[in-house]
GUKOLZA-740173 format. One record per residue: x, y, z of N, C-alpha, C, O, CB in turn. Coordinates in steps of 0.02 Angstrom, whole numbers, plus 50000, padded with zeros to 5 digits. Glycine has a CB too. Example, Ala and Ser with C-alpha at 12.3 -4.5 7.8 and 13.67 -1.06 7.14 Angstrom:
BEGIN
     n_u     n_v     n_w    ca_u    ca_v    ca_w     c_u     c_v     c_w     o_u     o_v     o_w    cb_u    cb_v    cb_w
   50660   49716   50390   50615   49775   50390   50660   49835   50390   50712   49834   50423   50565   49776   50452
   50642   49888   50354   50684   49947   50357   50645   50002   50394   50670   50057   50402   50704   49970   50286
END
This chain:
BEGIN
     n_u     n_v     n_w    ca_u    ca_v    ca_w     c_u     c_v     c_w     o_u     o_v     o_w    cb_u    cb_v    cb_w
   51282   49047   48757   51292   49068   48826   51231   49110   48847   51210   49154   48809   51359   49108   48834
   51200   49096   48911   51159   49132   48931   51158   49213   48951   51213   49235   48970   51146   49098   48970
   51128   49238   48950   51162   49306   48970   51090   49320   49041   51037   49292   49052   51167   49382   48880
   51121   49370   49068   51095   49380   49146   51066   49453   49155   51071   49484   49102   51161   49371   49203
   51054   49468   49177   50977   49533   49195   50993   49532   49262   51016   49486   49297   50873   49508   49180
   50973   49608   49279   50941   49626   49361   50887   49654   49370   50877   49694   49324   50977   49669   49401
   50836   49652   49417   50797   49696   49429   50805   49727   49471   50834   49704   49520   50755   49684   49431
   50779   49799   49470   50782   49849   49512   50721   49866   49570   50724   49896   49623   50792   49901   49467
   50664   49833   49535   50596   49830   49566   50548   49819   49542   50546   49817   49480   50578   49870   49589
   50499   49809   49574   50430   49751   49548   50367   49809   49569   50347   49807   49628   50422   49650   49610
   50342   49847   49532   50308   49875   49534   50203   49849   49551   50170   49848   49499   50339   49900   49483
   50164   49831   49617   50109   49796   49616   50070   49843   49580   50084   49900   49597   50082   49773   49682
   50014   49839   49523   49989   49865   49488   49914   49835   49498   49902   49776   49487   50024   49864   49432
   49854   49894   49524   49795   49860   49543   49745   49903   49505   49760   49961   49489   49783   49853   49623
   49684   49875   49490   49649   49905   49447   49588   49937   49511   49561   49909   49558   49622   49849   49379
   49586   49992   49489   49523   50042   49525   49483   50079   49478   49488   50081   49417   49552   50103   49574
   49431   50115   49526   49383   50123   49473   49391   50226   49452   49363   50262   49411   49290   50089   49510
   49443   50238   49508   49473   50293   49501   49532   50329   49525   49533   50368   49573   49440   50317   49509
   49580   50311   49488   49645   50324   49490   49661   50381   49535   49697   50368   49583   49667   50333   49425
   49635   50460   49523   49661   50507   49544   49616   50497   49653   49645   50512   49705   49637   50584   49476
   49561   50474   49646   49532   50461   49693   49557   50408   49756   49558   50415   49817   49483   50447   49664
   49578   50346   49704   49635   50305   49760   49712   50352   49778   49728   50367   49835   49664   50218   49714
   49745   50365   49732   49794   50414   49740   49789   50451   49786   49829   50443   49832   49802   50450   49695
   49748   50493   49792   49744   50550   49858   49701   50500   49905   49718   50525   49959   49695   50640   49840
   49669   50461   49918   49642   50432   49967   49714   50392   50020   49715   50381   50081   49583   50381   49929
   49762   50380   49972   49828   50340   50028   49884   50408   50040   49926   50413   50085   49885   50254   49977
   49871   50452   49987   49907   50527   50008   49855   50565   50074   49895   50598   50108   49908   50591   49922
   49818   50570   50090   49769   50595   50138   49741   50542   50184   49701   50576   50217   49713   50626   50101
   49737   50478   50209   49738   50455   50249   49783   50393   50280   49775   50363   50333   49693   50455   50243
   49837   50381   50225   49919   50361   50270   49972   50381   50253   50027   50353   50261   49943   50294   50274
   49959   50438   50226   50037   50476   50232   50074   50456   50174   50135   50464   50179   50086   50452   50301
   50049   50429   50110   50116   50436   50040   50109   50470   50007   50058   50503   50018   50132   50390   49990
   50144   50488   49955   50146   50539   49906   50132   50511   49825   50143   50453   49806   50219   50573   49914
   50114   50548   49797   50091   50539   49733   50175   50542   49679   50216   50587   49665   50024   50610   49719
   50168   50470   49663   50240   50477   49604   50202   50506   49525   50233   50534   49479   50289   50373   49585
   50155   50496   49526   50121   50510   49442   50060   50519   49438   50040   50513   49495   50125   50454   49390
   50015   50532   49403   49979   50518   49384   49956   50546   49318   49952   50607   49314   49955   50516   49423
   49939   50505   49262   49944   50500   49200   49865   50508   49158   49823   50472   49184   49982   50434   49192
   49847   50535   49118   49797   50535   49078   49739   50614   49087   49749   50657   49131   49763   50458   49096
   49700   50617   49054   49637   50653   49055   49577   50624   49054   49560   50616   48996   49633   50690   49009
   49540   50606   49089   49549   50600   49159   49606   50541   49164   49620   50496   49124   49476   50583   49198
   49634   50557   49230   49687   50500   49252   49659   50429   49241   49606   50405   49260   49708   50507   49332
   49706   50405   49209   49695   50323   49189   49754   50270   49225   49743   50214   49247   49703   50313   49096
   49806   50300   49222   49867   50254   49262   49899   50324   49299   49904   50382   49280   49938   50201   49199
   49922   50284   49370   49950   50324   49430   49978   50293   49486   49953   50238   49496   49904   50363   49456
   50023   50310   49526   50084   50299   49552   50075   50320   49621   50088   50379   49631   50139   50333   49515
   50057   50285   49671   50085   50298   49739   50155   50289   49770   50190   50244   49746   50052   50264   49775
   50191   50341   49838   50235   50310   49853   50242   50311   49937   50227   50362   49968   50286   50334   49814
   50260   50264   49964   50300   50278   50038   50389   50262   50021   50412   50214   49990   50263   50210   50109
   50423   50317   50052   50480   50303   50039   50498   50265   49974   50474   50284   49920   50497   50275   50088
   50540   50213   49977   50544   50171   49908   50493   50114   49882   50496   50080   49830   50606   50137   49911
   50453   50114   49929   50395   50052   49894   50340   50105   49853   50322   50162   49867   50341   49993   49972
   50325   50068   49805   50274   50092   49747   50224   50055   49731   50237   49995   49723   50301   50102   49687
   50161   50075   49722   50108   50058   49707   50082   50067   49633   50069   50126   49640   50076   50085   49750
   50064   50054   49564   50038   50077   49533   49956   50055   49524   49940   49997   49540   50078   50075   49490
   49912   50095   49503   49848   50103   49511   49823   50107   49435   49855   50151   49406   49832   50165   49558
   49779   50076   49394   49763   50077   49321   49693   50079   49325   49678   50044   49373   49790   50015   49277
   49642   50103   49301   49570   50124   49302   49551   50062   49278   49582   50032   49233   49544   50190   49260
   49509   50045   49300   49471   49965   49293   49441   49934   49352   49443   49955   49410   49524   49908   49271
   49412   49879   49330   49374   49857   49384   49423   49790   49445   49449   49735   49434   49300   49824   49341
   49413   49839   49511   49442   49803   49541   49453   49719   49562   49409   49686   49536   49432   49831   49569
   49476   49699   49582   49482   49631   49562   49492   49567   49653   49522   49515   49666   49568   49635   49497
   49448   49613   49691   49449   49593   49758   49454   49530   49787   49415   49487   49765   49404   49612   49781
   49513   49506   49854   49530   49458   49865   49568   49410   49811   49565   49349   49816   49481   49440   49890
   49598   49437   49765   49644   49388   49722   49695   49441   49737   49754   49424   49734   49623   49364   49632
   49678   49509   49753   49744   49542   49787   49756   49576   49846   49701   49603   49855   49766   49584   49753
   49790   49591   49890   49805   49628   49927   49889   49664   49937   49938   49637   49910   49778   49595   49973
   49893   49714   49970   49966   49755   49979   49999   49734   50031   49960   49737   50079   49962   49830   49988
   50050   49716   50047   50100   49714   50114   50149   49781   50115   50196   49785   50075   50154   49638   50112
   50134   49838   50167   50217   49864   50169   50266   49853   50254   50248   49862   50312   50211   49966   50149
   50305   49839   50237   50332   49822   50287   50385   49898   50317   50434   49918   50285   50369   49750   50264
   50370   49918   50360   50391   50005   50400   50421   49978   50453   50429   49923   50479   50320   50068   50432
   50436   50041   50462   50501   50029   50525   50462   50053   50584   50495   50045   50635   50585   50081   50517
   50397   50083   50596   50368   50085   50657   50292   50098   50631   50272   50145   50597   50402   50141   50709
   50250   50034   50660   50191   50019   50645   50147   50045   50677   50090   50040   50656   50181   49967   50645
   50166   50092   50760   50136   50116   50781   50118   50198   50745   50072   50232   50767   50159   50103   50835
   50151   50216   50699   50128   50290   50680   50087   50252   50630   50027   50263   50638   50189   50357   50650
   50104   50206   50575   50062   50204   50533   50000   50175   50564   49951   50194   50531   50087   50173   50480
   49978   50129   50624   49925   50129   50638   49884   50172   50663   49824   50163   50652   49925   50098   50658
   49906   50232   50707   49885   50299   50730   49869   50338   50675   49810   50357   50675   49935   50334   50771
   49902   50356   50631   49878   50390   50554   49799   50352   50561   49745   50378   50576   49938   50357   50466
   49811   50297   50547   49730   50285   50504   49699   50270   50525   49652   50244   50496   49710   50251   50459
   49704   50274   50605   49637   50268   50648   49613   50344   50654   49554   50360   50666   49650   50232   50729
   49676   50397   50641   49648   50479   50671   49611   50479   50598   49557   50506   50610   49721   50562   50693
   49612   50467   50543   49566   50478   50480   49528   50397   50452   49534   50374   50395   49624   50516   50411
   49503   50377   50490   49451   50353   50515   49445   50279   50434   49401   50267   50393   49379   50431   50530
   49531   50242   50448   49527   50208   50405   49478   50138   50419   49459   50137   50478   49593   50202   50389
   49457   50092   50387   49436   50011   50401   49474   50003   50437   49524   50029   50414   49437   49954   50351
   49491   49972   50508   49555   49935   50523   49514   49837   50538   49492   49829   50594   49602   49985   50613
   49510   49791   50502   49492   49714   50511   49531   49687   50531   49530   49625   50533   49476   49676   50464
   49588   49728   50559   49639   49660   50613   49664   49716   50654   49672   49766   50620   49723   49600   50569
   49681   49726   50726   49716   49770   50760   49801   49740   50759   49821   49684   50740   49679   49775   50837
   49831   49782   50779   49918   49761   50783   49901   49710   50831   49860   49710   50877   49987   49826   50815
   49961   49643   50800   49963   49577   50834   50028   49553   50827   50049   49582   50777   49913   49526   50807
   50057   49529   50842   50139   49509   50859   50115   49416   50822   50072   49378   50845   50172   49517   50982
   50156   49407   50769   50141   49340   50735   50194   49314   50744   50249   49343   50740   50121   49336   50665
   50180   49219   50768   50250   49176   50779   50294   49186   50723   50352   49165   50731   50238   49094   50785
   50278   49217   50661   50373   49230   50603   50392   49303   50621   50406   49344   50577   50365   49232   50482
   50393   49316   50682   50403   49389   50715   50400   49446   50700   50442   49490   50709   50443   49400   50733
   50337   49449   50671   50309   49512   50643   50268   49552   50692   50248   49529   50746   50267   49497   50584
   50258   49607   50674   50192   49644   50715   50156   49674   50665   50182   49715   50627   50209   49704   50773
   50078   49653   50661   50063   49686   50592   49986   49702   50603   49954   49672   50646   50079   49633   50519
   49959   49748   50565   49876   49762   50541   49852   49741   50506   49889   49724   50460   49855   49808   50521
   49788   49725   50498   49749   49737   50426   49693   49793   50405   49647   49794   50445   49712   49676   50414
   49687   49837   50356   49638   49884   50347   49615   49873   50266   49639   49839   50221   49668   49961   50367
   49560   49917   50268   49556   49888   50189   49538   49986   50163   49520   50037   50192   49464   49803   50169
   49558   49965   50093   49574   50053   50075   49500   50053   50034   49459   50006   50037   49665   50081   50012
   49491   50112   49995   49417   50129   49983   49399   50117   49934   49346   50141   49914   49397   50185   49989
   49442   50066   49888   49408   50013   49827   49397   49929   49869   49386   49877   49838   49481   50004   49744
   49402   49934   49941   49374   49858   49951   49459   49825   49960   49455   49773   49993   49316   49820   49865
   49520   49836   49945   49580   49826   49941   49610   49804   50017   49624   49848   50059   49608   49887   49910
   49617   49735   50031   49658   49723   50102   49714   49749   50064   49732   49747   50005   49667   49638   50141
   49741   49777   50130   49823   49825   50152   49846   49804   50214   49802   49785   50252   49816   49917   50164
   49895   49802   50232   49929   49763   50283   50003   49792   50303   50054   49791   50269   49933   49690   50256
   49990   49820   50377   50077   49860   50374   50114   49808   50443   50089   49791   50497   50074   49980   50405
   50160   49799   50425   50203   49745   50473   50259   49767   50479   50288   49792   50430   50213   49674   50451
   50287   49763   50541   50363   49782   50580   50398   49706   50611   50380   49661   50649   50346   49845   50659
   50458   49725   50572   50511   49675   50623   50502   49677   50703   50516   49731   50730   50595   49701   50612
   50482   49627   50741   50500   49621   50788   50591   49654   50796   50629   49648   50748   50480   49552   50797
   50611   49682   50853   50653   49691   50894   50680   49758   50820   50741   49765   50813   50702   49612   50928
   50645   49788   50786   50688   49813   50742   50651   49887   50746   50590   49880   50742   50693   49770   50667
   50673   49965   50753   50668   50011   50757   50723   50054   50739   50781   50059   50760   50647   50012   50800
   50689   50084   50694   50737   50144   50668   50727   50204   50692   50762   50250   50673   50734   50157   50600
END
């Protein structure tokens, strides 16, 4: 008989070339908080917004085979955040036919990031 598992969450794990440096770069210019960060000097580390998590591992980044999606409940603060601290923004907010409204910016290892809101949905 087979037996069955759950997951609780899928943690995206991206390699940078400095852990404690990406960490405070998304804590100081969009607003998350630091869940960890691990080593002397930091080698693995933990961003958070609310319940989505990021982990970050020292290495060489690995550009355009990845990027981040978070999906927020109002896209207008997170786009105002990172225009007042003077993020990349390569796409402005655009309303997409699977009824999204979303950005693109790229963070300071070269990393597309992407924040998208439900159409008709506000909390």
């Amino acid at each position: 008989m087979s037996k069955s598992f759950r997951c609780s969450a899928v943690y995206p794990t991206l390699a940078v070339p400095s852990v404690l440096d990406t960490c405070n770069w998304y804590v100081d210019h969009l607003g998350f908080s630091i869940r960890f960060v691990w080593g002397e000097p930091p080698t693995h580390g933990a961003i958070l917004l609310d319940a989505a998590c990021v982990h970050f591992w020292q290495g060489e980044p690995q550009l355009g085979a990845n990027w981040l999606y978070f999906d927020v409940n109002d896209l207008d603060v997170v786009y105002d955040r990172a225009m007042a601290n003077q993020v990349e923004i390569t796409r402005a907010p655009e309303i997409y036919p699977w009824g999204m409204r979303e950005f693109n910016a790229v963070d300071l290892n070269g990393y597309n990031i992407r924040f998208g809101q439900h159409m008709g949905s506000a909390d």
